[in-house]
C-alpha positions in Angstrom: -6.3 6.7 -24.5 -9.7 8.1 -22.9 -11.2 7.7 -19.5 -14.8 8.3 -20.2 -18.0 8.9 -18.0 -20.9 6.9 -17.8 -24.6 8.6 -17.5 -26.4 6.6 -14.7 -26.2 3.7 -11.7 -26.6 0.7 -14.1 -24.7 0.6 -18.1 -26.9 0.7 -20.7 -25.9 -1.0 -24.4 -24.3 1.7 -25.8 -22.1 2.2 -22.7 -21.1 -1.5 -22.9 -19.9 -0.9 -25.9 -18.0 2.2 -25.2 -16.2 0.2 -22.2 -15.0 -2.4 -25.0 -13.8 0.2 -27.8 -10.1 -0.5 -27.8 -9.3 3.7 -27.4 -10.9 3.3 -24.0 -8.6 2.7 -21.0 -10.7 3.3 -18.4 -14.1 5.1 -16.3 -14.6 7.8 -14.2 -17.1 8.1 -12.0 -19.5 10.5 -10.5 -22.0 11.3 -7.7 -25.0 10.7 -10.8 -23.4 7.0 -10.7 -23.9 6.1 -6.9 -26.9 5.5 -5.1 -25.8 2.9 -2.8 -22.1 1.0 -1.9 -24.0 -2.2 -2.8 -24.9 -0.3 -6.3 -21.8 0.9 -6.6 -20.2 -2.2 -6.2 -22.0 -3.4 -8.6 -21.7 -1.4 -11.3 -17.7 -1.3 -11.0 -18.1 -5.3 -11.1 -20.0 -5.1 -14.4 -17.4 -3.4 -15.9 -14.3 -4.8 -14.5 -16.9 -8.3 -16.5 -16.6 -6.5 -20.1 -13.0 -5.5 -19.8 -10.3 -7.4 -18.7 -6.5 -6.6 -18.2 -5.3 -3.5 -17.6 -8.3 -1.1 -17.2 -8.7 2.1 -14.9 -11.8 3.0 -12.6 -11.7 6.4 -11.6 -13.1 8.9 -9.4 -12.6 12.3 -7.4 -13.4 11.0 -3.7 -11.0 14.1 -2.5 -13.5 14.8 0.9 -15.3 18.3 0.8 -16.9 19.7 -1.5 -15.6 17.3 -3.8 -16.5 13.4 -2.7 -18.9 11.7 -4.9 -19.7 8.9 -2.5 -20.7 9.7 0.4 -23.4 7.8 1.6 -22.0 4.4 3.2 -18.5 5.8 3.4 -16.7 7.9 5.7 -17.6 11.9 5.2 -14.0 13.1 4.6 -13.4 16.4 5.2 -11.6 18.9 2.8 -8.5 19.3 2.2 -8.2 22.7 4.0 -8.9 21.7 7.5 -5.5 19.5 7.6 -4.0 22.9 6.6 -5.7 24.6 9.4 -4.8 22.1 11.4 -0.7 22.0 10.0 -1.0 26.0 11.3 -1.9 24.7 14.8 0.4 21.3 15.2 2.3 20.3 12.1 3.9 17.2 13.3 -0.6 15.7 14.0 -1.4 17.4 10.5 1.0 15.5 8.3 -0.4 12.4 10.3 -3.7 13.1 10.0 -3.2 13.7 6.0 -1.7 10.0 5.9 -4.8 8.7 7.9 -7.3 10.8 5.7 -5.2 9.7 2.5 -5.7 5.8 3.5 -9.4 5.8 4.7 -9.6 7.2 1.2 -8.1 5.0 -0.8 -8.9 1.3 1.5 -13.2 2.6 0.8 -12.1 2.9 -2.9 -9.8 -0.1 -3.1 -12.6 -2.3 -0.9 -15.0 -1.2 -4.1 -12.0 -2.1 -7.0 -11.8 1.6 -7.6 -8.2 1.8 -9.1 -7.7 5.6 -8.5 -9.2 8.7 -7.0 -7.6 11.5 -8.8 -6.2 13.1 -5.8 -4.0 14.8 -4.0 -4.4 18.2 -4.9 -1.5 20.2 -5.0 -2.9 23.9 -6.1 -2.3 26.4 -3.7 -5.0 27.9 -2.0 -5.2 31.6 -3.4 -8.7 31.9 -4.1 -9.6 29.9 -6.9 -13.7 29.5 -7.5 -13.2 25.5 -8.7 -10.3 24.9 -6.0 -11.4 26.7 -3.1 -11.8 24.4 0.0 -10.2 21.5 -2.0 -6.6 23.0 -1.5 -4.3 22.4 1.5 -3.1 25.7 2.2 -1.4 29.2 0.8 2.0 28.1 1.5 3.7 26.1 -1.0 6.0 24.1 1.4 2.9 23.3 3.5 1.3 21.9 0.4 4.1 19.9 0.0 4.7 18.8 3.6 0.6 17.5 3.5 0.9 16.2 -0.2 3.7 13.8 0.5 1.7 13.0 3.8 -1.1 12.1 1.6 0.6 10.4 -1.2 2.1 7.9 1.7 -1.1 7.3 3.2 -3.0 6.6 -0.3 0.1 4.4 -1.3 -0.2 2.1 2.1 -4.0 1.6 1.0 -3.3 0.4 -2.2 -3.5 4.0 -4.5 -1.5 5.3 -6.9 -1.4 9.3 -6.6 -2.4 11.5 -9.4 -1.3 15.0 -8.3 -2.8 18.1 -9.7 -3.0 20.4 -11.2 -0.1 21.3 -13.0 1.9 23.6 -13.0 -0.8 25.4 -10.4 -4.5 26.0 -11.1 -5.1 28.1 -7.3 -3.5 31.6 -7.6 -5.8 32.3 -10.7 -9.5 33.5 -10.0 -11.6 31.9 -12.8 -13.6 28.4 -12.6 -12.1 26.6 -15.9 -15.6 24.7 -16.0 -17.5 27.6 -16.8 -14.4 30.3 -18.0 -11.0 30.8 -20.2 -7.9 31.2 -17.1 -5.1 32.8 -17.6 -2.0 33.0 -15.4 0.4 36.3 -16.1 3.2 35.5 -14.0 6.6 34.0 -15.2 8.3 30.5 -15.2 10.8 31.8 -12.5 7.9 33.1 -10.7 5.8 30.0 -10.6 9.0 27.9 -9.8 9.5 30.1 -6.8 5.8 28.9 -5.4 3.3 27.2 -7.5 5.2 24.5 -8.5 7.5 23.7 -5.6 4.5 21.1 -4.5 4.6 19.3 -8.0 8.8 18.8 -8.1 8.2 17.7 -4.7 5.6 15.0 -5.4 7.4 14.1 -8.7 10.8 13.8 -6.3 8.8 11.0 -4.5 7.7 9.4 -7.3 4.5 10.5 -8.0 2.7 8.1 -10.1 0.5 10.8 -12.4 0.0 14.0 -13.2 -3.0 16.1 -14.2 -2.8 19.1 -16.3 -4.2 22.4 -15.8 -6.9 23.9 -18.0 -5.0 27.1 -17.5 -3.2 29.4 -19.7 0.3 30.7 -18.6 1.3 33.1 -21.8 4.6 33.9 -20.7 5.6 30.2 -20.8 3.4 29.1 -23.8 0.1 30.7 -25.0 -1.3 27.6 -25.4 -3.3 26.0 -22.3 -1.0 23.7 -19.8 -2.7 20.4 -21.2 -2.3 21.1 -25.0 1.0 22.7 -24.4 4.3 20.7 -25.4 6.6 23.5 -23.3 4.6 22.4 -20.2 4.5 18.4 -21.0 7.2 17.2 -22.5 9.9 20.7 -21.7 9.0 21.4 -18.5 7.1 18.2 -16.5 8.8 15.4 -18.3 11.9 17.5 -19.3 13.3 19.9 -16.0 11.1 17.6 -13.4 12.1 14.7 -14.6 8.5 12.9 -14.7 8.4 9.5 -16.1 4.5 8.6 -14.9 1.4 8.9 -16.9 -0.1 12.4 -17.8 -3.6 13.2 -17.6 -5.9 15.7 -19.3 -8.2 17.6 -17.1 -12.0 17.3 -18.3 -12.3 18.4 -22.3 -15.8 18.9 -21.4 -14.7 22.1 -19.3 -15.0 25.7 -20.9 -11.7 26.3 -20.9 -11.0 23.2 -23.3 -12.6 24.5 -25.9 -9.6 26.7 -27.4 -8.7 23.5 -29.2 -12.1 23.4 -31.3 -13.8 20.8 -31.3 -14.0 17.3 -29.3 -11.8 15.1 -31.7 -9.3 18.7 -31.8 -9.7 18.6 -28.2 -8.2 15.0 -27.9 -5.3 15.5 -30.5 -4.3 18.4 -28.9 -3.8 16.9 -25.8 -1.9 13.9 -27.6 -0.1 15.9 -29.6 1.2 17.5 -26.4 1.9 14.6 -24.6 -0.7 13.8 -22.6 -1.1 9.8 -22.0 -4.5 9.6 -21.3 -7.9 12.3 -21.7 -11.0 12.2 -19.7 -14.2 12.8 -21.6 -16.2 13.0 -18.5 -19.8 14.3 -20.2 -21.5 11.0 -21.4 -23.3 13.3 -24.0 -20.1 13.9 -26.0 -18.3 10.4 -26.0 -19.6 9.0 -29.0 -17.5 12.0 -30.9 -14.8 11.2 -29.2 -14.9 7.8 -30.5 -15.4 8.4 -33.2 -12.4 10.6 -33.5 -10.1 7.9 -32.3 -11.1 4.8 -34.3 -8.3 4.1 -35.7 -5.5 4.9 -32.9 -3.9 3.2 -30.8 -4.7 2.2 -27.3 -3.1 3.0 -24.4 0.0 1.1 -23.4 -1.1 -1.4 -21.0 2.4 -0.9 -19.1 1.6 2.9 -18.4 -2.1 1.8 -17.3 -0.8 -1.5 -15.4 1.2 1.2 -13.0 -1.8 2.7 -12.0 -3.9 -0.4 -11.4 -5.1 -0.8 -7.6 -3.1 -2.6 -5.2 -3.8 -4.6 -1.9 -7.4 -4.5 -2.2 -9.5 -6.2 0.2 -13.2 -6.3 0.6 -15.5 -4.3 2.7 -16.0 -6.7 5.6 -12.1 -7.1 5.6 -11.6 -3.4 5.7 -13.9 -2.9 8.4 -11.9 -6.1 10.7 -9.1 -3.6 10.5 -9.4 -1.8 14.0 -7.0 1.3 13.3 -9.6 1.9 11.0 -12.2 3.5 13.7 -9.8 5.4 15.4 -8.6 7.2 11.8 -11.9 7.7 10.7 -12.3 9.4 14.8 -9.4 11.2 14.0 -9.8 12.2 10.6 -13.4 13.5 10.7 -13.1 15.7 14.0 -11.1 18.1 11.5 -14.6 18.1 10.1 -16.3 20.5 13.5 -12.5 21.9 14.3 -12.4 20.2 17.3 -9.8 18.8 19.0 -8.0 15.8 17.6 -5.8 13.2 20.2 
């Protein structure tokens, strides 16, 4: 049931052997993992080698401040400027969020990346880890630009993950580095934060990834160790039937739970389907913790495995793709986008 992180561009032998451990569904990876598309390429294709069936390769390739390959793909920009641009011409927004979503996920899928964690649904309020990466203030524009995006990611292929739920943006604090809390109440947050998610869930959103946020008026326990928010709330009032993600254990605000193994079966315990252990430096605990449980059921995983993938030279024989990537990265320099 963990999606782990690897250190570097190439596996080493203990990292081959974490890929075959039978608690392992899956990868994520990060910018210290790419050097090159060739690389990159490379390395997916070694593991995709040690693991067969069902098995997830991750990444956050949102655009922004937040795209870990950039060199050799095309420089998305962040979520925020299709926002701008939905306060300017909604109807070209929502398009462009379908374009951005499918140069997105055709570079991943041309790679055999299964999923980039995306799209965000937190509002943008302010948050230090959210920031840029956020649509917009407005709930029913988040939702407006998240279905957009969920479209486009599904026509290349993608499987959405929408997060983070039930709202990580209104509160201040970075959940990397700091404890969050959220005072408002359930009603309250139904009112706004979380009118993106039922949206995104109404369409069949494949995934969802938990906050690292506490809301105490709903459960003092944070949103991904909390059983009101799982299996009540997201599974229960939304009706959510897809695979639940942990957000990073390695953040600050994961460590309420104690340690890394109480980390994990917290986040089981509460319902989460899978957990990413994204610090290469603290995976062997976390193996060690789960020796004896049970993997991940290849149905949930087989869900969120890649679709329509077709290599780079392929993807670049597609000509719609120059105009979206014309399109899409004007929104980069504000300018004006026919």
């Amino acid at each position: 049931m963990l999606i782990v992180g690897v250190q570097g561009t190439q596996l080493d032998a203990r990292e081959r052997d974490w890929i075959v451990a039978p608690a392992v569904s899956g990868v994520i990876l990060f910018a210290r993992n790419f050097v090159s598309r060739a690389q990159i390429t490379e390395l997916v294709a070694q593991m995709r080698e040690l693991r067969k069936g069902p098995f997830l390769i991750c990444v956050d390739q949102e655009g922004g401040p937040v795209q870990r390959f950039r060199d050799g793909f095309t420089r998305l920009p962040a979520l925020s400027r299709l926002g701008a641009c939905h306060d300017r011409e909604p109807r070209l927004a929502l398009a462009l969020a379908e374009e951005h979503a499918w140069l997105m996920a055709t570079e991943m899928r041309a790679i055999d990346i299964d999923l980039s964690f995306a799209p965000v649904l937190d509002l943008k309020l302010g948050n230090r880890a959210i920031g840029e990466r956020a649509f917009h203030t407005e709930p029913h524009v988040v939702s407006e630009l998240g279905l957009a995006y969920m479209r486009g990611m599904r026509l290349g292929g993608m499987a959405a993950t929408v997060k983070h739920f039930p709202g990580h943006g209104t509160v201040v604090e970075d959940t990397h580095v700091d404890n969050a809390a959220d005072p408002r109440t359930l009603d309250q947050l139904r009112a706004r934060d979380l009118l993106p998610f039922a949206d995104a869930i109404a369409a069949g959103a494949e995934a969802v990834m938990m906050a690292h946020v506490a809301y105490p008026t709903v459960d003092l326990l944070p949103a991904g160790y909390s059983q009101v928010w799982i299996k009540h709330i997201l599974r229960g009032e939304y009706g959510f039937r897809g695979v639940v993600f942990s957000d990073d254990i390695s953040m600050a605000a994961a460590e309420s739970a104690g340690g890394i193994g109480a980390r994990i079966a917290a986040h089981r315990d509460a319902g989460c389907d899978l957990v990413l252990v994204c610090k290469p430096e603290v995976v062997p605990e976390a193996l060690l913790s789960q020796h004896d449980s049970a993997p991940c059921d290849p149905g949930k995983l087989a869900g969120l495995c890649g679709t329509l993938g077709s290599d780079w030279l392929a993807l670049l024989d597609n000509p719609q793709r120059d105009r979206f990537i014309a399109r899409v990265t004007a929104l980069a320099e504000d300018t004006a986008v026919a």
